[in-house]
Each structure stands twice: as C-alpha cells, then as structure tokens.
C-alpha positions, 0 to 999 in steps of 0.5 A: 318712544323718543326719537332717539330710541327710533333710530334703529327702527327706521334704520332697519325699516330703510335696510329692509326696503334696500334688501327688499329692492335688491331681491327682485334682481336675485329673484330674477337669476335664480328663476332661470335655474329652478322654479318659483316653488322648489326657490322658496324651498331652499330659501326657507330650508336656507333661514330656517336651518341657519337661525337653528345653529344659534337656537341649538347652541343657546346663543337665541333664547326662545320661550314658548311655554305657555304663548299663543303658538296658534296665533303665530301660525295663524300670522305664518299662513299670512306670511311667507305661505299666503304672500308667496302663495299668492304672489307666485299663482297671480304672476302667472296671470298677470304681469310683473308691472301690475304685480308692482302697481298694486303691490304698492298699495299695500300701505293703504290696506294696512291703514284700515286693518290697522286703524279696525284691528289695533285701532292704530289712529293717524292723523290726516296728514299722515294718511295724504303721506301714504297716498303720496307714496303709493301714488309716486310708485303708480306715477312710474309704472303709469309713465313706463306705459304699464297700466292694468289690464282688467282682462287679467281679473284672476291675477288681479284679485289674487295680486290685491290679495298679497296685499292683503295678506301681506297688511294682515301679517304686519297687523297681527306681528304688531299686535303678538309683539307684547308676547312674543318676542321678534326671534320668537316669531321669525323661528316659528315663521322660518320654520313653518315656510321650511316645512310647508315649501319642502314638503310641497316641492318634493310632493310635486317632484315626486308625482311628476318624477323629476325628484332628481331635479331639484337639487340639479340648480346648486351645480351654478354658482350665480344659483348658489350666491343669488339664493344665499342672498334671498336665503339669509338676507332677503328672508331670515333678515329682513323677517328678523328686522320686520318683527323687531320694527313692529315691536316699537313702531305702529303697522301703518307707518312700517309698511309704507316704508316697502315703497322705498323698495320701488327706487333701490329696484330702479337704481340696482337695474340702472346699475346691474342690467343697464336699464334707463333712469328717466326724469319721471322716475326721479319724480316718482322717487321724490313722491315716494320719500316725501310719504315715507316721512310724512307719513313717519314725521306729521304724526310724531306728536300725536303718536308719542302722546299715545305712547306717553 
C-alpha cells in the first residue's frame, strides 16, 4: 500500500489515540454519578442503538450470510467484554498509575501475538520503536513517583491481562478484516457490549433492589454530555475507525499508536483539571512520538514488499 493510501490510517490511528486520552477525562465525570458497570451499560446501549439507525434504514449495509459470525463473537469477548471486564476488577486492586504503566505495554504483547498468529514480521528497528514508546510512557509514570506495588499481585495479573486481551482483539480484527468488512465487525462488537452490560447491570440492580437507580445519573447534565462522548465517540468511533485501520495496517504497528493517548491525558489534565506539565513529561513525550514513527517509518520498505 502506497503512502498516500496510508493517509487516512494514520489519520484515524492519531484521531483514535486523541479520543482515547480525552476519554480518561469523561470516565472521570461520569463515575462520580453512576458506577463502572451500569457507565458501560449506557455507553454500549448508547453506540449500539445509534449505529442501528443507519443499519435499519439501509444507509450501512451489513452482509452476514455465510461469515464466520463465531469468530466475531469470539473477538467481542476480547473486546469490549474481556478489556473492560478486566480493567474495571483490576483497578479495584490496583492503582490507576499502575493501571496506565502496564497498560502501555500493550504494543509489546501485540508484537509477539502478531509476529505468532499472523506472522506479521518487523524488522529491528521497528521493534527498538516500540520499546521506546512503551519506555517513554514507564519514564513519566516512574518520574511522577508511580511505580508497581508488587504486593497488588490480583490487580497486577488482571491489568497485564487487559493487555492481553486487548492485542488478541487487534490480532484476530486484522486477521477477520479479509472477511469482514469494519461496519460488520463494530455492529456485532457494539451489539454483543449492549447485551452483555445491560443484562449484567440490571441482574446486579435486581438482586440488590436499586432497579430505580440506574436510570437516576441522566438527572445530570455533565452525566448526559460526558457518556454522550465515551457513547458515541469513545466507543462507536473509535471502534469503527480501529477495524477500518486494521484493515489496511498491520496490528503491531496500529497498537503502539495507543501510547499517544498517554500526552493528550496529560495535556487535557494540564488544560481542564490544572494539573502540572514538567519537563519530564515533555521527555516522556518525545520518547513516545519518536516510537510511533519509528516504529510506522523504519519498516516502510520492508513492509511494502510484503504487500507488493
């Protein structure tokens, strides 16, 4: 694939990483109105009815007829379901620095499910580059006086497993992207979150007898625009855009692009919440975008012989 047809990839691949580190500003309104389970419950009930009006009126064509539909819901339990599952139990365990620490390593464990599942191959360089972005991440937690408490070994394993889950979901999404096309996946994706959240959260309220609660957070306007953004944008966009990019770019170079996420959370929180911008942050920054285009530039030739 040409460097022009790339355009929009990494286009969307930076507009992800964007959303994603503005989300961690919403997550943080939202949850002082509802709690981690019953906000992913209208974030999911959310994307999955907003991408049903195109789908009901024919303006997003969806064919299922004879696909692989157990592989899709196999990628579902990756993500949303096994990501937030995970991440929601671990952070009860641990904290949200170590959370982000480990989460950075992300990139690093799609390297090897990718180079073992799809046999997606990078050259050295490529693979310092993704070290260096993980690295510049680790340097601004390290220096903020984060650090993992090894005593946290439940919140540790189960964090580490959002990674894993998270690399399985953009391994098999590259890999169903030859017979799916990115609407195809997103709705079945969208579709099976709804499901899963809503029948979860309204079990737990059921059997503990707040039914009347859950509906109790839309009373707040902050409530209503925050999960309008992790809703549509954080979830149905970003989903939309991450099965487009893995359609035309390989898993290991799409996921270290999530460690851009990293300097827009620091920037919103220098911007919104005040919060202090040091020169070690501006380091961990340079380290960062320095591996995203190593790791997306040292490979180009290799990469479009392979697709030559």
């Amino acid at each position: 694939m040409s460097q022009k047809e790339m355009r929009l990839p990494y286009f969307f691949a930076v507009l992800n990483a964007v959303i994603i580190g503005l989300s961690f500003l919403f997550a943080k309104l939202v949850l002082d109105y509802a709690s981690p389970l019953d906000t992913l419950t209208f974030r999911f009930a959310l994307s999955f009815l907003l991408m049903s009006v195109p789908v009901a009126f024919g303006w997003v064509k969806l064919s299922y007829r004879g696909k692989p539909l157990y592989k899709v819901m196999l990628l579902a339990t990756m993500y949303p379901l096994g990501f937030f599952t995970l991440q929601g139990y671990g952070l009860q365990h641990a904290t949200s620095a170590e959370g982000g620490i480990l989460y950075a390593f992300t990139p690093v464990v799609t390297l090897i499910i990718a180079s073992i599942f799809l046999k997606e191959a990078t050259t050295v360089l490529q693979k310092l580059s993704i070290f260096l972005s993980v690295f510049g991440v680790v340097f601004i937690f390290v220096m903020k006086g984060s650090s993992i408490d090894l005593s946290n070994l439940l919140g540790i394993s189960l964090l580490l497993l959002t990674c894993v889950a998270f690399a399985g979901y953009t391994t098999l999404a590259r890999s169903l992207s030859k017979q799916f096309s990115p609407a195809e996946i997103t709705y079945l994706m969208m579709g099976i979150g709804f499901v899963f959240f809503t029948i979860t959260t309204f079990t737990s309220h059921a059997s503990a007898g707040t039914l009347h609660h859950i509906f109790a957070p839309l009373a707040s306007g902050t409530f209503i625009v925050s999960i309008l953004f992790l809703g549509v944008v954080s979830s149905l966009v970003t989903a939309l855009t991450s099965n487009y990019i893995l359609s035309r770019m390989e898993a290991s170079r799409m996921s270290v692009f999530a460690n851009l996420s990293t300097i827009v959370s620091m920037t919103a929180g220098a911007l919104f919440l005040g919060e202090e911008v040091t020169i070690y942050h501006l380091i961990g920054s340079v380290l960062i975008i320095a591996g995203v285009i190593g790791t997306n530039r040292l490979g180009r030739n290799k990469t479009n012989q392979v697709n030559n």
